[in-house]
N, C-alpha and C positions, 0 to 999 in steps of 0.2 A: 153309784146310780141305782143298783137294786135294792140298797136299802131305805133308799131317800123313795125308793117307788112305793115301798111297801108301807113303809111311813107317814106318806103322802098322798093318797090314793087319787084325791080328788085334783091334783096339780099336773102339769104337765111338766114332764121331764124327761130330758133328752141326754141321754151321753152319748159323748163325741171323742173319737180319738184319731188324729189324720192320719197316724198310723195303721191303724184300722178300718178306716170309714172310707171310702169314695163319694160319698155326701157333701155337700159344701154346710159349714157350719149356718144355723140361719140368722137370717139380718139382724133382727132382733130378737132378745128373750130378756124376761125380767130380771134373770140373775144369771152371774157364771160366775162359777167355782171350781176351782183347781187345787190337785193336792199330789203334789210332787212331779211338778208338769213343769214351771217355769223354768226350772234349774236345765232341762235337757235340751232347752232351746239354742240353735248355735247360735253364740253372743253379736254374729254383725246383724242376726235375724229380731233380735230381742224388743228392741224401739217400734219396729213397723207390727211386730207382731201383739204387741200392748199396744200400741196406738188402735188397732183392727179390733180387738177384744173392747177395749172402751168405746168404738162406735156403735159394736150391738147391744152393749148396755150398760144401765145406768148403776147399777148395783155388780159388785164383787166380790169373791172371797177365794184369796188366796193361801195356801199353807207352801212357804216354799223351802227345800232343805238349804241348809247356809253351809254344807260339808261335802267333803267329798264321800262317794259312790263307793260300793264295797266290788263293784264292777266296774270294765273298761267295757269300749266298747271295740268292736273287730280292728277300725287301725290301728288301737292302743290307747285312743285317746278317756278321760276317768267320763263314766256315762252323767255324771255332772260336770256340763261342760263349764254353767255357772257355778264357779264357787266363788260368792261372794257374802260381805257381812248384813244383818238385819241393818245394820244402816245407809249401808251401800245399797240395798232393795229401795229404801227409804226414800233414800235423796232421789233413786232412779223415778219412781211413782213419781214423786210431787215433781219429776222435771216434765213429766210427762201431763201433767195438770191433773193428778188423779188425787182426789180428798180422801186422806186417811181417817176415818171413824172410828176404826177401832184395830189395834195392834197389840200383839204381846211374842214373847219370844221366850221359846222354850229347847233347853237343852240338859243333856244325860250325858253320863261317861258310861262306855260300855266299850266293847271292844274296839270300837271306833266312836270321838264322840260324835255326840248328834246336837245340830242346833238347828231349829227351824224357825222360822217366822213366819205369824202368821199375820194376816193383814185382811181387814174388810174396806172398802173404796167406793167410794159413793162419785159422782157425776161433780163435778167442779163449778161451783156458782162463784162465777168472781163479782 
């Protein structure tokens, strides 16, 4: 966020983390963008909480990891509760009515691999 501020001086930009924020996210904004946020969602929250995210707008851009977490979290469970594949995100979006625009996926071996996907979603004109 503070770089998108500083980069963008004349836009309005908001970051949000529920984690942090006692703010309710607002109704609308022109875009939302996320980057290593989907994956920590607990999985029966996932559907209501993309469905919520697509009603305040029409534009998206997501980066999400497709691996597990080099941490747990305190009950044990891997702090990527999603681990799921770039096409398993995939299939999820478009059940959701979300137009993918633009997609790529990118992955590295290192001590753990890493594979992310990343996805831009536009508003669904059927």
């Amino acid at each position: 966020t503070r770089l998108l501020k500083e980069n963008f001086p004349n836009l309005n930009i908001i970051g949000w983390d529920p984690a942090f924020s006692e703010e309710q996210l607002p109704e609308q904004v022109d875009m939302i963008m996320s980057i290593d946020v989907l994956e920590h969602i607990e999985p029966n929250k996932l559907d209501e909480t993309l469905i919520d995210l697509q009603k305040r707008s029409k534009l998206h851009y997501h980066a999400i990891a497709c691996h597990k977490a080099t941490t747990n979290l305190p009950d044990g469970r891997n702090a990527h509760l999603i681990v799921e594949t770039p096409c398993w995100w995939k299939d999820k979006l478009k059940s959701l009515n979300f137009n993918i625009i633009y997609e790529e996926v990118y992955s590295r071996i290192s001590k753990v691999p890493v594979v992310k996907y990343e996805v831009v979603l536009s508003e669904n004109r059927l």
